[in-house]
N, C-alpha and C positions, 0 to 999 in steps of 0.2 A: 379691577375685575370687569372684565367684557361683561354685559347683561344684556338677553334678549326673552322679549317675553312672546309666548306665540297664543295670542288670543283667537276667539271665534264659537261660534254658536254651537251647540252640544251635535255631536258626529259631524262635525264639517271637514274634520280631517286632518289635527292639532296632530294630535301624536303620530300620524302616518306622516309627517311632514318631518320632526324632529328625529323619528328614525333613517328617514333619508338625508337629514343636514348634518348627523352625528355617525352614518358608516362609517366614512374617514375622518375621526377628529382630529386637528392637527394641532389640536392644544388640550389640556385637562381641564374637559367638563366635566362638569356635574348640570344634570337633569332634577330640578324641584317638582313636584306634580301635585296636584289638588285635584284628589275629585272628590266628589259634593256625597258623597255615599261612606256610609262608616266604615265597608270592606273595600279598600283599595283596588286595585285592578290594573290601571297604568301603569303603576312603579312595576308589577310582575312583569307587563309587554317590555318596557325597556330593559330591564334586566337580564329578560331571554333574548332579548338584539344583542348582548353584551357594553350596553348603555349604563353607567352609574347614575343610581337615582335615587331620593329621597323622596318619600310622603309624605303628603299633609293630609290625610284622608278627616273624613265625616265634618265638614264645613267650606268654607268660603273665604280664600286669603283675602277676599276685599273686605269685609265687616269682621266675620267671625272668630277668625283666623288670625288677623291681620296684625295681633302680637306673637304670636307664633310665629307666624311667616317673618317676621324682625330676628327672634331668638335663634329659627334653625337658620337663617341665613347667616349670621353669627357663627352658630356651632358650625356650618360647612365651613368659615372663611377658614378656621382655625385648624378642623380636621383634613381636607381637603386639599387648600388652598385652591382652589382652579381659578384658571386665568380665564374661564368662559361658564357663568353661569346660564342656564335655558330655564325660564319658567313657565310651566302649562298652566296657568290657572281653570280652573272648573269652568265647565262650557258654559256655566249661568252668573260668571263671574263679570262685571263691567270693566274696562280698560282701564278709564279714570279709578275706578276703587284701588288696581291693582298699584298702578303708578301711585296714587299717595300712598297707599301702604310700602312701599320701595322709596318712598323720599325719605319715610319713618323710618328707615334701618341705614338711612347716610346715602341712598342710589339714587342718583338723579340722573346720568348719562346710562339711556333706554334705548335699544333700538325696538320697534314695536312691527311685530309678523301679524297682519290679518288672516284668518281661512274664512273664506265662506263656502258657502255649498250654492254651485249655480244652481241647481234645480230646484231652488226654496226662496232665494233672497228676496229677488222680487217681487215674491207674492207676499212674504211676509213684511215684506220693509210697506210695501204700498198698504197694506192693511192696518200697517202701524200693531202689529198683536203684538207686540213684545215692547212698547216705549218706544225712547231714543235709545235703546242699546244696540242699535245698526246704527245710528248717527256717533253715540260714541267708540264705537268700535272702528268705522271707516276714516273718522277725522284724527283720532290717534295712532295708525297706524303707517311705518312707514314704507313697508312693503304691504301687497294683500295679492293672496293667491285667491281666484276663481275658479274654488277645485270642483270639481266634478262636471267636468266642461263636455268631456265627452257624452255622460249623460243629459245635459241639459240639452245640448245642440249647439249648432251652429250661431242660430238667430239670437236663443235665450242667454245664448254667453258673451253675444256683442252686447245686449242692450242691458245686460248686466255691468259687465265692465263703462257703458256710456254714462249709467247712473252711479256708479262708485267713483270715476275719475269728475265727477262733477261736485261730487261732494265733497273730495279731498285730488286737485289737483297735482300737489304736488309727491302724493306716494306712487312709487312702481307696481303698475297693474298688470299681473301674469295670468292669464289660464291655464291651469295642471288638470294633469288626470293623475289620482294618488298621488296628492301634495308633493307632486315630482316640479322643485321649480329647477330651469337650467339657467340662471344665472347669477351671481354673488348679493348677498344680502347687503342693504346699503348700510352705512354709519349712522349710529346716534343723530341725531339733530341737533342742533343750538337753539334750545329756544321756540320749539313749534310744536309746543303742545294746546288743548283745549281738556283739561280735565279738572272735569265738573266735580267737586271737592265732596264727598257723602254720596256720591254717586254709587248704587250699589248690586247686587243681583238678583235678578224675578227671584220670585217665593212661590218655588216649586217643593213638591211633596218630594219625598224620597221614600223608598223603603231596598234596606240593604236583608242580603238572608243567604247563611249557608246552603251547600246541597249536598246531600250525600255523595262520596267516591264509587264510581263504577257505577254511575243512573245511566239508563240505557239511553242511545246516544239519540234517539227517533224522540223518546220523552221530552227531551229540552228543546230539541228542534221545534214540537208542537206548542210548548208555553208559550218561545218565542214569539211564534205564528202567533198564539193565542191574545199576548201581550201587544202585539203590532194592530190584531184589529178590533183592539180594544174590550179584552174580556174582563180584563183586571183594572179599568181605568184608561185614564187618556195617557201615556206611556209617549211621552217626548222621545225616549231614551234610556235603554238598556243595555248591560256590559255586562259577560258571563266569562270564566274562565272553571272551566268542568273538565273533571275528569270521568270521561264516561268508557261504556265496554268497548268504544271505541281505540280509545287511548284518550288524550289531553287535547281539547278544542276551547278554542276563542269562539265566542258570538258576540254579534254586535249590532245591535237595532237603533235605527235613527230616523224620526219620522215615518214612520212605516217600511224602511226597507231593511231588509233582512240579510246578513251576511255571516257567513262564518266560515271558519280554516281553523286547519291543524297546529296546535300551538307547539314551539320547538324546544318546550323544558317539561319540567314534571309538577303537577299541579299537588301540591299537597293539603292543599286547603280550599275545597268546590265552593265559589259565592256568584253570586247576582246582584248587578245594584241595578235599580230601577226610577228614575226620574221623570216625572210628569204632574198631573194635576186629578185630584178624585181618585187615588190610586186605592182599590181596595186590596190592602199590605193582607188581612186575616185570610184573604182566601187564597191569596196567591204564600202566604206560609202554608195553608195547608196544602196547596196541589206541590209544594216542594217536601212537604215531610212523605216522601217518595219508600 
């Protein structure tokens, strides 16, 4: 069973990437996903792509997870069989945790997809605010997209890419706009790993919470906003899947930027997860008891 895992920091653009490497499958995957919030949200995006996929929701396949993540990759070999496993791990999830946790269930031939976000890396890498989880995420990885290239610019996306092929010369370094890369994903390695064994992922706050069906579609736009510049907490990161008067919309906040679109199935269950640090959860339950 082919395995690739597509790491990278929380909205760097993990699942907009394995939506476009799974339009034309030309073998039976199956899509794993983990996100760090107890109401799931990614396994719904792929399933409305027409992606098969499986969650691991309210944890972390690197630590918390990580017999889980052993047992359902089990149950897929058996239900599924797919000859191409994809795993999203949670954007706060380290490469190294993920990789041991895949030696623990017998996988050791990994091909490993970085995302970063150009218009954050290097300010965050140089500050060091997050660890080495930019050091292990670049020297595990053996492709790595430099997605959001268009927004960073010209300059910030060279001197991005100068600092990432210096730290792992030998993965292929792309610049995409919408984790669009154009050209084929390389093979597993022999042997060229650096994973740092307990290695594991920041200890960020979550708070996960229903919303009621048919909240008017201007209200969630405003939390959004309201969550971006910091009413409810320092808010790294937000995933919404609402069905409002609108009809069914995705939102999607990451570092302060704000995006949302029309989502293409029918949302039967409105939630929010919310990830960052000082998150006040009681008040943002009550501006959602709408």
């Amino acid at each position: 069973m082919r395995t690739t895992v597509v790491s990278g920091m929380l909205g760097s653009g993990k699942t907009t990437f394995i939506r476009h490497l799974l339009r034309e499958p030309r073998e039976r995957t199956v899509v794993l996903v983990n996100d760090f919030g107890s109401l799931g949200i990614d396994g719904a995006v792929f399933s409305a792509a027409g992606i098969e996929a499986v969650e691991l929701p309210s944890g972390c396949v690197c630590c918390t997870l990580k017999f889980d993540l052993i047992t359902t990759i089990e149950r897929m070999r058996a239900s599924f069989a797919p000859e191409h496993l994809v795993i999203e791990p949670s954007g706060v999830a380290s490469p190294s945790g993920v990789l041991e946790a895949l030696a623990g269930a017998g996988i050791s031939s990994v091909s490993v997809v970085g995302v970063v976000d150009a218009t954050e890396f290097l300010e965050l890498h140089e500050a060091e605010l997050f660890g080495t989880f930019f050091l292990d995420q670049i020297v595990n990885a053996d492709a790595i997209l430099v997605n959001k290239s268009d927004l960073a610019g010209e300059e910030l996306t060279r001197r991005t890419i100068a600092a990432i092929e210096a730290l792992n010369p030998a993965a292929i370094v792309s610049p995409t706009v919408h984790s669009r890369l154009e050209r084929t994903l390389p093979a597993a390695p022999a042997g060229r790993r650096v994973v740092d064994a307990g290695h594991a992922h920041f200890h960020f706050e979550t708070v996960s919470a229903n919303i009621p069906g048919g909240v008017p579609h201007a209200a969630i736009e405003r939390l959004m906003n309201d969550l971006a510049a910091g009413a409810y907490g320092s808010a790294v990161r937000a995933k919404a899947l609402v069905a409002t008067d609108r009809g069914a919309w995705r939102f999607d906040l990451a570092f302060g930027n704000l995006a949302s679109e029309p989502f293409p199935a029918v949302i039967s269950s409105s939630r929010i997860v919310v990830i960052g640090r000082n998150l006040e959860g009681d008040a943002l339950h009550r501006t959602l008891a709408l």
